[in-house]
C-alpha positions in Angstrom: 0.0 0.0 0.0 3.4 2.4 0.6 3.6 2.5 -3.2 0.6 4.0 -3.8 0.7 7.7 -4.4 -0.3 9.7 -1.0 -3.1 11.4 -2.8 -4.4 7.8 -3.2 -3.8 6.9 -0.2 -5.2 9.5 2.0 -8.3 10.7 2.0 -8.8 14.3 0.9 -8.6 17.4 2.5 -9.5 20.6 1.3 -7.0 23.5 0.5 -7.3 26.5 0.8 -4.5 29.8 -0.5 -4.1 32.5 1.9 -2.6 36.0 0.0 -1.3 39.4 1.6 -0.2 39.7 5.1 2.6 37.1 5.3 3.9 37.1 8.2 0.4 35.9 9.8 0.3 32.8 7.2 2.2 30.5 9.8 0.1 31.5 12.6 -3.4 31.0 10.2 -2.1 28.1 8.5 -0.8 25.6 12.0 -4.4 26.1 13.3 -5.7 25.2 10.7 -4.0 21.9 10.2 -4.9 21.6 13.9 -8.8 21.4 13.3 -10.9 18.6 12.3 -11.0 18.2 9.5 -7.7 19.4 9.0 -7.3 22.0 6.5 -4.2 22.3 4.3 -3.0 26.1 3.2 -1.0 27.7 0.2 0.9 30.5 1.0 1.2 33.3 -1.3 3.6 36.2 0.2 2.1 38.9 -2.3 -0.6 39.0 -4.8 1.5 39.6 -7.3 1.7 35.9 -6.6 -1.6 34.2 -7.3 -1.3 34.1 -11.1 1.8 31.7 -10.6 -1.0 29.4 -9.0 -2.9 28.2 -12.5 -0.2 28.8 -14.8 0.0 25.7 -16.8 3.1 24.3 -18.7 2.5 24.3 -22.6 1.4 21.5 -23.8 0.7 19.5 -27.4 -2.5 20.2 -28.7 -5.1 18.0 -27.4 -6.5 15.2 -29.4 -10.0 15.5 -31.0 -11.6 12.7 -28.6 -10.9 14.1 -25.4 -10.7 11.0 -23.7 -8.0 10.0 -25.5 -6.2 12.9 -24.0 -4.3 11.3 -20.9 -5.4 7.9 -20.3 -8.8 7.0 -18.5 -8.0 8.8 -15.8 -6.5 12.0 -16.2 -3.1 12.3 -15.4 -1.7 13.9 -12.2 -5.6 15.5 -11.7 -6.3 14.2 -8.0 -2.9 15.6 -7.0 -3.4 18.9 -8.8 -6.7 19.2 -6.5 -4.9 18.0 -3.1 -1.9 20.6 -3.8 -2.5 23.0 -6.6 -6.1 24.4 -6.8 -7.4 25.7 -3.5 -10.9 25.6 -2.8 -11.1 29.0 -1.1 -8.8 31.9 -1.6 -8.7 34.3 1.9 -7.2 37.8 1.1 -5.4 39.3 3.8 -5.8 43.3 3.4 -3.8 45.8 6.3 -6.6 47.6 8.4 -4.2 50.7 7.4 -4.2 50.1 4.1 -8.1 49.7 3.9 -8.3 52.7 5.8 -6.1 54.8 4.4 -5.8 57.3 2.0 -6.5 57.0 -1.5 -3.6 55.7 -3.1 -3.4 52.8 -0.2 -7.3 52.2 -0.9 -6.6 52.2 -5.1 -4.0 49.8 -4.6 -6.4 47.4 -2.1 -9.0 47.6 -5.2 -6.4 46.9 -7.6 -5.5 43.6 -6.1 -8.6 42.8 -5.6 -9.9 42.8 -9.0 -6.6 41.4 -10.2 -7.4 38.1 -7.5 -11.1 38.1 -8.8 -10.1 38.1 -12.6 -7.6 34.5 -11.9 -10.2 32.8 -9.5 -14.0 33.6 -10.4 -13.4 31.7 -14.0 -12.6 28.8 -12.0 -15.5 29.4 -9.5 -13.2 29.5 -6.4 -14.4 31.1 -3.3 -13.2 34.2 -2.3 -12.7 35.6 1.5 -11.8 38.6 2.9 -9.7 39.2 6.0 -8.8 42.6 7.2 -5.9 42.4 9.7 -5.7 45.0 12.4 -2.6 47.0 11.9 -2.7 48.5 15.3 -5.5 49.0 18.0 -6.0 52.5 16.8 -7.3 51.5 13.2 -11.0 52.9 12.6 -12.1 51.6 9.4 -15.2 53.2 8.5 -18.1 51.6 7.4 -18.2 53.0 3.8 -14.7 51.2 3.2 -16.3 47.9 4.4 -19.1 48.4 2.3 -17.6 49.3 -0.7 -15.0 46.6 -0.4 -17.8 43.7 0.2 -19.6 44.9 -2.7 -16.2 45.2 -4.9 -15.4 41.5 -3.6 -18.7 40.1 -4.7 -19.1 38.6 -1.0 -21.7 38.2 1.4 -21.6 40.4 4.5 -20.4 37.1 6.7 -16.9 36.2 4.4 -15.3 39.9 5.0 -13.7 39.3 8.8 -11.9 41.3 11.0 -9.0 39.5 12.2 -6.5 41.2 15.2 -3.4 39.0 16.2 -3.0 41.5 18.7 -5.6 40.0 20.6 -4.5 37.6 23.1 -7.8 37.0 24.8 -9.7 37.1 21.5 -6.9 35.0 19.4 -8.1 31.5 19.7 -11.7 32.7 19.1 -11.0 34.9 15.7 -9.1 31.6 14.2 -11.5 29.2 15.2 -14.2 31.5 13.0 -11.6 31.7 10.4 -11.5 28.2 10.2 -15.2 27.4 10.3 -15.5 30.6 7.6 -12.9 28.4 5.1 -14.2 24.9 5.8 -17.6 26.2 4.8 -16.7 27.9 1.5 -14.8 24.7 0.6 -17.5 22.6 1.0 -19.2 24.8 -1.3 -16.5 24.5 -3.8 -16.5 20.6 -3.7 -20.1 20.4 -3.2 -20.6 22.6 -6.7 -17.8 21.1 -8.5 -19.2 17.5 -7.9 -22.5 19.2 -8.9 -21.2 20.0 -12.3 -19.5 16.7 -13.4 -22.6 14.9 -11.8 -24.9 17.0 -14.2 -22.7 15.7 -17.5 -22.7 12.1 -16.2 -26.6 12.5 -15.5 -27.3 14.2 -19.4 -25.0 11.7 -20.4 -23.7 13.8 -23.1 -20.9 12.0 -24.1 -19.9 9.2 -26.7 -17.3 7.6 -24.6 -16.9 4.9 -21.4 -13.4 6.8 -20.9 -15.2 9.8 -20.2 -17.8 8.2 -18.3 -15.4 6.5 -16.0 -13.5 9.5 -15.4 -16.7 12.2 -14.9 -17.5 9.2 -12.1 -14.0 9.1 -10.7 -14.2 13.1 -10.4 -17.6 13.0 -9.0 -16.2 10.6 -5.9 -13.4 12.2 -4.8 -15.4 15.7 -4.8 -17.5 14.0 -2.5 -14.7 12.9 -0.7 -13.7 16.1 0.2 -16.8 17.7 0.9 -17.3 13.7 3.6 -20.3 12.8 1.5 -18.8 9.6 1.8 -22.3 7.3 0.5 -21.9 9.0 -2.7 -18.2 9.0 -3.0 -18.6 5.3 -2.8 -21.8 5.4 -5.1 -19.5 6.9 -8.0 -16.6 4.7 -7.2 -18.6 1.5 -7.6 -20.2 3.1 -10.9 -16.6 4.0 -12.5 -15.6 0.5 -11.6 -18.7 -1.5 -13.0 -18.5 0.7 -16.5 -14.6 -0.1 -16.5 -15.2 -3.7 -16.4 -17.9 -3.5 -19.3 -14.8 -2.0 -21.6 -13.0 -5.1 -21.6 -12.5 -6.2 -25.1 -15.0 -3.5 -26.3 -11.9 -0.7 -27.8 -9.0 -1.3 -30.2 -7.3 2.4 -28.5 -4.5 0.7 -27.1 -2.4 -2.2 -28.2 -3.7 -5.4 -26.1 -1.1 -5.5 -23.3 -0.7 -1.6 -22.8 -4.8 -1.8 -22.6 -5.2 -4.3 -20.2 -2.6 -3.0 -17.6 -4.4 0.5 -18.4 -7.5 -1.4 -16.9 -6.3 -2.9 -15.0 -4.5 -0.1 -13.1 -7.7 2.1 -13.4 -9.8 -1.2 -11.6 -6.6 -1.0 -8.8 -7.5 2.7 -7.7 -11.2 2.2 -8.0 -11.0 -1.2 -5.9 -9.2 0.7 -3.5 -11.5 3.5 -2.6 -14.0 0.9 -2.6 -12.4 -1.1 -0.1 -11.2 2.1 2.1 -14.9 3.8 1.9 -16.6 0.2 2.7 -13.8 -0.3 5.5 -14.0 3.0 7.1 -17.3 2.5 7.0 -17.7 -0.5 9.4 -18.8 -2.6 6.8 -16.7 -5.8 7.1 -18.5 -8.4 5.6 -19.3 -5.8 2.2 -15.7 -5.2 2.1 -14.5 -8.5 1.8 -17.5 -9.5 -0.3 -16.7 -6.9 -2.5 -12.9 -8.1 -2.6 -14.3 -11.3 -3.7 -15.7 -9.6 -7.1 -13.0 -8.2 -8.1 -10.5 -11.1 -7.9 -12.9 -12.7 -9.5 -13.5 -10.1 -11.9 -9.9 -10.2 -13.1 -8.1 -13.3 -12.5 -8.7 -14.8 -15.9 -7.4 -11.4 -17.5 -4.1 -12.8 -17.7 -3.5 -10.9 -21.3 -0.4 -12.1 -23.8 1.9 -15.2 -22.4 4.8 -12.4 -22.7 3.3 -10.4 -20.4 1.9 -13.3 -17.6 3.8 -11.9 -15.0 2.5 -8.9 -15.0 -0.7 -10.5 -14.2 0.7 -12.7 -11.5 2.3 -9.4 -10.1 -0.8 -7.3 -10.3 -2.9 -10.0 -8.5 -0.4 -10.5 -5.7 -0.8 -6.9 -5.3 -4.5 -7.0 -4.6 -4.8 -9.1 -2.1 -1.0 -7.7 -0.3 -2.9 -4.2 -0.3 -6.6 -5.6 1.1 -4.4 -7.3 4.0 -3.2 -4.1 4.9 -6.3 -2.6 4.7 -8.2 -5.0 6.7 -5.5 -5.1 9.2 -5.6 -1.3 9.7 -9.3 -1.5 9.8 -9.7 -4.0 11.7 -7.5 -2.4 14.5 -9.9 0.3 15.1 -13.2 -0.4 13.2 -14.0 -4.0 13.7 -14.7 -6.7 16.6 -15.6 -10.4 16.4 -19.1 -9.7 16.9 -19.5 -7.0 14.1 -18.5 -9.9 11.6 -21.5 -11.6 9.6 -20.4 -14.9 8.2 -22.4 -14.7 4.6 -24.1 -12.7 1.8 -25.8 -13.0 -0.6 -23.7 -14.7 -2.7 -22.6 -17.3 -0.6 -21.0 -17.7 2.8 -18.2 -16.8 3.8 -15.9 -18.6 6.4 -14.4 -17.1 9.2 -10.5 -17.0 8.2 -11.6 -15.1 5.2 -11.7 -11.9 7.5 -8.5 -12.5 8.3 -5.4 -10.3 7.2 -2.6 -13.5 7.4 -4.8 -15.4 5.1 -5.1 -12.8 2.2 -1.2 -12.1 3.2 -0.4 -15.6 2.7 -2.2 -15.6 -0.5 -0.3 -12.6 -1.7 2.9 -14.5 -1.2 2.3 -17.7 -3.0 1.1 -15.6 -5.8 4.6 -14.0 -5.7 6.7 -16.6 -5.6 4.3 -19.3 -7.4 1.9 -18.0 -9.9 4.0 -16.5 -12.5 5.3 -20.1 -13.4 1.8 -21.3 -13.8 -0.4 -20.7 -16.7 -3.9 -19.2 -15.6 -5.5 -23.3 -16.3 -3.5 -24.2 -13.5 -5.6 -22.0 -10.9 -8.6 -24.1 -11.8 -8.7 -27.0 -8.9 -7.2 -24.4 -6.6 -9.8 -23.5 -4.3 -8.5 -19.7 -3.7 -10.9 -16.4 -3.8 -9.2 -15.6 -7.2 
């Protein structure tokens, strides 16, 4: 499980970029790591800064089909959206700058537009924090005014924030953090709203597209802890990947199938973390059932059998580890149901050391066998 990417790994956690005011971004951003959910923070010094934060490398021109673009699964995209593209942008303004005089104020306007011109096309949300200079600051309301309406921001997103204020400190960023965690989740929530409504109209002409619409749709929920239909969209993207098999001529036939097959990998293991995390044992292991199944015939050319062999030592390595960290603090004896609806299951079937055992023999054993072999061996493959 070590080798998967973090991003896979971890669940997501929203980001937000924090601009103007540096030397508070420390102090803003260590609390915020500290609540729960933790949220993670850019920080951009100036905002001269922020454009730096979409600019894109060039690239050659994209393919007609567009899911031909970068595989199934777009490369590098969930990583982009843990580190890169912040669900919220807070911009830190000086309470003397606000207040001062008009060249101080032009410049705050200035900025301003310039931050709303890089972020609103992306539909980011926008904050505003006006930091206390000194305890003598008097910002009129006219400023405050004029700067909501300039920001495009309801009354409750412009804060005053004073560090100064020992008593008060604790208090401001705990509202800071509930202010962020709330625009995020209306980022996520309306970003998953948006690929949902293309999957929904289904106006598309490709399962690639399909598969990855579902994939985006999940891991928005994900971040917004909408965990039912993260899981909902995971199990969708899965089923429609399996339906490709044999059904496109894109790729040559290994490179396709270990495409798949890595696509099924990631899918299989949000499905097992949600279904884990989730307390549900038995659905878990059920569902681990499937896709071994699923795949264990998909052993591709003979030059390439030990890939397959490889792959499916890999599955059941990775579900060991999962069900043993689950299991740890999720799971007792008497949570366990032995049997579904497709069959019973035996009690050393929830057990780690028997899918780690597995795992090994496939290692060391399987890629001298040809797939026939498997036939009389009575293994959850």
């Amino acid at each position: 499980m070590e080798e998967y990417p973090e991003e896979l790994r971890t669940p997501p956690v929203s980001l937000i970029a924090l601009a103007g005011c540096a030397e508070l971004h420390l102090l803003i951003s260590s609390h915020l790591l500290s609540e729960q959910p933790p949220i993670n923070t850019l920080a951009l010094p100036d905002f001269s800064k922020i454009s730096l934060l979409f600019s894109t490398t060039t690239s050659p021109p994209a393919p007609a089909d567009p899911s031909l673009a970068s595989g199934i699964l777009k490369r590098d995209w969930l990583l982009k959206h843990r580190t890169r593209i912040p669900a919220v942008v807070a911009a830190l303004f000086s309470s003397h700058h606000v207040s001062g005089d008009p060249a101080q104020w032009l410049r705050v306007c200035t900025e301003l537009e310039n931050l709303k011109a890089v972020i609103r096309p992306k539909n980011i949300k926008l904050a505003i924090i006006i930091v206390h200079s000194s305890s003598y600051d008097d910002i009129s309301e006219d400023r405050l005014l004029s700067l909501r309406k300039r920001a495009e921001i309801d009354s409750k997103f412009l804060l005053i924030f004073n560090p100064n204020d020992d008593l008060q400190l604790n208090q401001s960023l705990h509202k800071l953090g509930s202010i962020f965690a709330e625009l995020a989740n209306v980022y996520y929530r309306d970003e998953g709203r948006r690929i949902k409504t293309r999957v929904e109209k289904k106006n598309f002409n490709s399962n690639e597209l399909n598969i990855r619409y579902c994939f985006k749709v999940a891991v928005y929920a994900e971040f917004h802890r909408d965990w039912a239909e993260a899981l909902r969209f995971y199990e969708d993207a899965y089923h429609i990947l399996r339906e490709m098999i044999g059904t496109t001529n894109r790729l040559p036939a290994i490179q396709r199938l270990v495409e798949i097959k890595n696509v099924a990998e990631q899918l299989h293991f949000k499905i097992s973390t949600l279904l884990l995390h989730g307390g549900k044992l038995t659905e878990a292991v059920t569902w681990f059932h499937k896709h071994s199944a699923s795949y264990r015939r998909l052993v591709g050319a003979p030059e390439a059998v030990f890939l397959h062999w490889e792959w499916m030592s890999r599955q059941f390595l990775v579900f060991a580890e999962l069900l043993e960290t689950s299991s740890k603090t999720v799971f007792s004896s008497s949570s366990i149901v032995l049997g579904t609806a497709d069959g019973p299951l035996t009690g050393w079937e929830f057990q780690p050391a028997y899918y780690y055992q597995v795992s090994g023999f496939l290692h060391f054993h399987g890629i001298k066998m040809p797939y026939y072999a498997w036939e009389g061996i009575n293994l959850p493959l």
